[in-house]
C-alpha positions, 0 to 999 in steps of 0.5 A, spaced: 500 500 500 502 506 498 503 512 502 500 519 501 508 521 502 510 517 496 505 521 491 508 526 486 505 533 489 502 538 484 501 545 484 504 552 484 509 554 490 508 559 494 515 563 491 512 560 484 505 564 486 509 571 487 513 570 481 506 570 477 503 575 480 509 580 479 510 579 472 503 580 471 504 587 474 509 589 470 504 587 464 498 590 466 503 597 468 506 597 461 499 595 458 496 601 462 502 606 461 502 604 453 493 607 454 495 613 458 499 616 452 496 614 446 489 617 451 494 624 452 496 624 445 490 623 442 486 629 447 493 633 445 491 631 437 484 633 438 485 640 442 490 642 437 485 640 431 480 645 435 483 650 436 487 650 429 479 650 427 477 656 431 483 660 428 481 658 421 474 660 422 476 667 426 479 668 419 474 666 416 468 670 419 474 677 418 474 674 411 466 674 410 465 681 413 469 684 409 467 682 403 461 684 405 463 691 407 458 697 403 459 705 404 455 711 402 458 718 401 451 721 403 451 718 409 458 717 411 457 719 419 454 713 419 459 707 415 465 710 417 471 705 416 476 704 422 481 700 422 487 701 428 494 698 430 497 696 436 495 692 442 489 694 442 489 693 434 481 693 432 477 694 425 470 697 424 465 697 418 459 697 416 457 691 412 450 687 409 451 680 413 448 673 410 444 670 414 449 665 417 454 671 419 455 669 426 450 671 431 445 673 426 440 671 430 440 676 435 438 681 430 433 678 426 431 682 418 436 687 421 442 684 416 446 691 415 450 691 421 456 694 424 462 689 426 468 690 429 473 686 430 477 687 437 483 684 440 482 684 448 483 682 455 481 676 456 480 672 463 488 670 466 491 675 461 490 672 456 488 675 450 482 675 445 479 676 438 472 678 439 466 680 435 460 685 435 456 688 431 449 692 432 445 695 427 446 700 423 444 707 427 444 704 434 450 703 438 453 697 441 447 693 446 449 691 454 450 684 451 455 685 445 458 690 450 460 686 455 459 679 453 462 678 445 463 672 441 469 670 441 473 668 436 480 666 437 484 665 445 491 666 446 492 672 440 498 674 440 497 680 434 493 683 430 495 686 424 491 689 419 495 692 412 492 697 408 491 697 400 492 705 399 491 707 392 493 714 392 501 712 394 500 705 391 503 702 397 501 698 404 499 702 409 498 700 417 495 707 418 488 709 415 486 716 416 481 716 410 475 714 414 470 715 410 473 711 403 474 703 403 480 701 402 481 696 397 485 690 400 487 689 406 492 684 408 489 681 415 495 677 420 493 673 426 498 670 430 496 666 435 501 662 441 499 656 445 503 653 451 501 645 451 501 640 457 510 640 457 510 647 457 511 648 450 510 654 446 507 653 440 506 659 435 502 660 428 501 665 424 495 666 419 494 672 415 490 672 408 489 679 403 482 681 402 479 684 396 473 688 397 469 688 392 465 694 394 466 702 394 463 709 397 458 710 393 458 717 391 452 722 392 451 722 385 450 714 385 445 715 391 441 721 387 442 721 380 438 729 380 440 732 387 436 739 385 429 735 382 423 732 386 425 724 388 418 722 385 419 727 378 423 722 372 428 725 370 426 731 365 431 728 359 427 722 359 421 722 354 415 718 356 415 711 356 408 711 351 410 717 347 416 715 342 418 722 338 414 721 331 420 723 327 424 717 328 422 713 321 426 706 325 421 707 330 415 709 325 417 703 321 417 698 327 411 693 329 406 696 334 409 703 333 404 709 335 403 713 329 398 719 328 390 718 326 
């Protein structure tokens, strides 16, 4: 008969166990390192990805203003053209706004409106591009004054270059404020400091063809001294072509003499 001593024992040992259990740690820890880098680099990825959308788009709202920019001499007071330098650089126009122009909705059927474009203090120091507008003949309301949209965080600069056509050059000072310049070069750049304490910068700037002019008075009211509800005295009346034009006379349907 044998014996329980004499049978092979099976199973792990005590040092066997802890061994196991070690490699399975440093597995698992490589495993869960491996995870949270790929997950930082892809919310660093994604953060970047935004914010390069939002500056692209900040350029874009600048870019669809201004090719939406209108003027009139005859009432200058109102669409006047301001467009400033510096660290508090700004630019400021009247422009007729599509529908889908930001914050169009807060101003219904009223799509001519004043915009500007500001560089301010934002929250931590930090500076900020930021839009208002208000329409035409009011002033900007407690909501645009105090709460504008943002466009773009972490501006370092905003430039606007001017097209003078007079000196046929460009010019960072507009002095005619009543006259739309015919291009503007717009240069934004824009710093960032990532998770490792880097500094990022980008620069976008874009050249921007009005496709409008001041409309002059004459254009506005081609006959300043006569009633607005009189045609003018040099057109004839439309049912009364002159009887002496024999190609008219020939014509179809021309009115003759009984």
């Amino acid at each position: 008969m044998k014996t329980m001593s004499g049978r092979k024992r099976s199973g792990f040992t005590l040092i066997e166990i802890l061994m196991a259990m070690a490699i399975f740690a440093l597995v698992m820890g490589a495993i869960y390192s491996t995870f949270m880098l790929i997950l930082r680099g892809s919310q660093a990825g994604l953060k970047a990805t935004a914010e390069v959308q939002r500056e692209r788009m900040a350029m874009h709202t600048i870019e669809q203003a201004l090719t939406s920019a209108r003027s009139f001499q005859l009432d200058v007071q109102h669409y006047g053209f301001i467009a400033e330098n510096g660290s508090d650089a700004r630019i400021s126009f009247v422009a007729r706004l599509p529908k889908s122009f930001p914050r169009g909705g807060r101003f219904g059927e009223f799509d001519v409106r004043r915009v500007e474009f500001a560089l301010e203090n934002g929250p931590e120091a930090q500076r900020q591009l930021v839009l208002r507008q208000s329409p035409i003949l009011m002033e900007f309301d407690q909501d645009e004054t105090q709460h504008p949209l943002v466009l773009a965080k972490n501006v370092k600069e905003l430039v606007f270059d001017l097209w003078d056509a007079r000196a046929n050059d460009w010019t960072d000072t507009w002095t005619q404020t009543n006259q739309l310049p015919k291009m503007i070069k717009v240069t934004l750049r824009l710093s960032s400091i990532s998770q490792n304490n880097t500094v990022t910068k980008e620069e976008i700037a874009r050249i921007i063809a009005l496709p409008s002019i001041a409309v002059p008075p004459t254009w506005q009211r081609p006959n300043p001294g006569a009633p607005l509800n009189n045609p003018p005295l040099n057109n004839p009346p439309l049912n009364n072509p002159p009887l002496n034009n024999p190609r008219l006379n020939n014509q179809p349907g021309a009115i003759r003499p009984q």
